[in-house]
C-alpha positions, 0 to 999 in steps of 0.5 A: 911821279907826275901823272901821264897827262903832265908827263906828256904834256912835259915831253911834248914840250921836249922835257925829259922826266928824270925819275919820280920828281926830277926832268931835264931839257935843252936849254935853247941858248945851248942850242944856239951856241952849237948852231953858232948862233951866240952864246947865253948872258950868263957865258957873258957875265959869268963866264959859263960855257953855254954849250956845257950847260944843262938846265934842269930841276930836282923838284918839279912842283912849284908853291907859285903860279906866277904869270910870267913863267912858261909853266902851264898851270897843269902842271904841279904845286905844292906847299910841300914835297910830296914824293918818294925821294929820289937819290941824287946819284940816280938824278944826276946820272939820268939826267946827263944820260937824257941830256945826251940823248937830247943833244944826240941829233945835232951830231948829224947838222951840216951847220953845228961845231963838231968840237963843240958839239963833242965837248958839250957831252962833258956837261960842266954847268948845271942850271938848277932853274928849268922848272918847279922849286928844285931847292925843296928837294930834301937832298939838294946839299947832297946832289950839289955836292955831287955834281962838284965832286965831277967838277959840274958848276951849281945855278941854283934859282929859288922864288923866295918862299922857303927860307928855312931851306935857304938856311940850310943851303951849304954850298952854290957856285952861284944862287939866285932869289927871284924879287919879282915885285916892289911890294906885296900887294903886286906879288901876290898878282904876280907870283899868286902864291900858293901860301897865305904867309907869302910875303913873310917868308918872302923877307925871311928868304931875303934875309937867309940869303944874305948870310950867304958867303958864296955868290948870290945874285937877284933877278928881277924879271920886269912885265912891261906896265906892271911892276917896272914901278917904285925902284926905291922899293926895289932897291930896298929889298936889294939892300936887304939881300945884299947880292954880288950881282942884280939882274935887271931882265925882261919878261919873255913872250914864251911857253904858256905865259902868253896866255896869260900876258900880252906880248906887249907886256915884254919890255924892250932892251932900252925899257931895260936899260932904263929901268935899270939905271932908276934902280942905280940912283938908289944903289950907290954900292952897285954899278952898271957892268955889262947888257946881253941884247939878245935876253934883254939883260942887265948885270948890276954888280957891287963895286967891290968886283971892280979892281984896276979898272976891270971888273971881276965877275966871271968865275974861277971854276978850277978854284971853286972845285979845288976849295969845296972838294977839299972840304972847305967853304968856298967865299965869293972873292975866293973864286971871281975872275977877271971878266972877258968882252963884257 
């Protein structure tokens, strides 16, 4: 359990502490979308509905300090899990309790959906990414399975330093490896990782990753003057990875990285744009898909998800669920869709 000054520090920050290592909070393009004020990039690219979406984590420590993260540094790191352990009926259930109690004052907003705001009680996606490595919690194919079996989509987001947890993933709707750095000296300055060993398990996450038959997708997060530097070497670790989909985004001036990085260091979406299409020239099986202004976004797919001249990315959630509640290993190509106004 986190002591009470992080706890309070936590829900100041309107985050909701779910158990001994768990919390939950609103994620602000849910809101947005309730407010009518446009929907998230992955409701664009993927096909998730943004207001059905909670954003959590089961692990609230993190082995990184990376200085682009809304994290404040009070709160925990670890090399290694530390806590009783939670069970994953009790996460999620107090989690989707939290998560309504939250969303409970939009209710009464003359300017929110009522429809949408009812249905967004019926949690359908869950961002395991809000904060911390939620993949070191030791029941992580447990609670996944769990939220699958009541039909919830799984986003998992890892930093690439725990590859033996990697291997043992067994199923993701969709699972994301942050490559936050073309080399190792600038990962180390980024990241400032809690292991010596760092970049070693970085290439073995990199590795473990691949192997991976369901969707994968790799995030780069670009600080302007920084490390939007050496595509080629980027495009090495991609290739190395082998993702359905890379996401090219920007840093955001948010939460306490902007006492660590000027707002100058975020980049703009053309900055984006641009880097993106140098990373392309050293891609040649990946193409540009779609952009999500708003986040400053990039969706870089593999050209497979390209057929008849439509691309494929979004996800088919009924057959997703209908495939892994029935016991059996849900592969990429199995559950993609065709994608809508990309």
């Amino acid at each position: 359990m986190p002591n009470k000054e992080i706890k309070k520090l936590l829900e100041k920050q309107q985050y909701r502490v779910v158990g001994k290592h768990s919390a939950v909070k609103i994620c602000g393009w849910t809101k947005n979308m309730l407010r009518g004020k446009g929907s998230c990039y992955k409701q664009k690219f993927y096909g998730i509905e943004s207001y059905k979406c909670m954003q959590m984590t089961t692990n609230l420590a993190c082995a990184n300090r990376c200085i682009f993260c809304w994290r404040d540094y009070k709160e925990p790191v670890s090399k290694e899990w530390k806590y009783l352990i939670d069970s994953p009926e009790l996460i999620l259930n107090e989690s989707l309790k939290q998560q309504r109690k939250l969303l409970s004052g939009f209710g009464g907003f003359d300017k929110v959906d009522k429809n949408l705001y009812n249905d967004s009680r019926k949690v359908r996606h869950a961002a395991l990414s809000l904060t911390g490595e939620p993949i070191v919690y030791p029941k992580i194919n447990e609670i996944i399975e769990l939220m699958h079996k009541n039909k919830i989509s799984t986003f998992l987001v890892t930093n690439g330093q725990y590859p033996e947890e990697i291997e043992k993933l067994r199923q993701v709707t969709q699972l994301y490896l942050s490559v936050d750095s073309p080399n190792k000296k600038l990962l180390k300055q980024i990241d400032v990782p809690l292991f010596k060993d760092y970049w070693n398990r970085f290439e073995k996450s990199l590795v473990a990753f691949s192997k991976k038959k369901f969707r994968k997708s790799i995030r780069l997060t670009i600080i302007k003057g920084l490390n939007d530097i050496e595509p080629e070497n980027y495009a090495k670790l991609i290739n190395k990875g082998k993702p359905d989909f890379v996401e090219v985004k920007a840093y955001m001036h948010v939460g306490s990285s902007i006492h660590r990085l000027k707002r100058e260091a975020m980049p703009t979406h053309k900055e984006i744009g641009d880097f993106s299409k140098k990373l392309l020239n050293y891609l040649p099986s990946y193409a540009f898909v779609s952009e999500h202004k708003p986040s400053r976004v990039v969706l870089i797919a593999k050209k497979t998800f390209l057929k008849s001249g439509k691309w494929r990315t979004f996800i088919d959630f009924d057959k997703f669920f209908s495939i892994v509640n029935n016991g059996k290993e849900a592969r990429t190509k199995e559950y993609m869709k065709e994608a809508k106004d990309l």
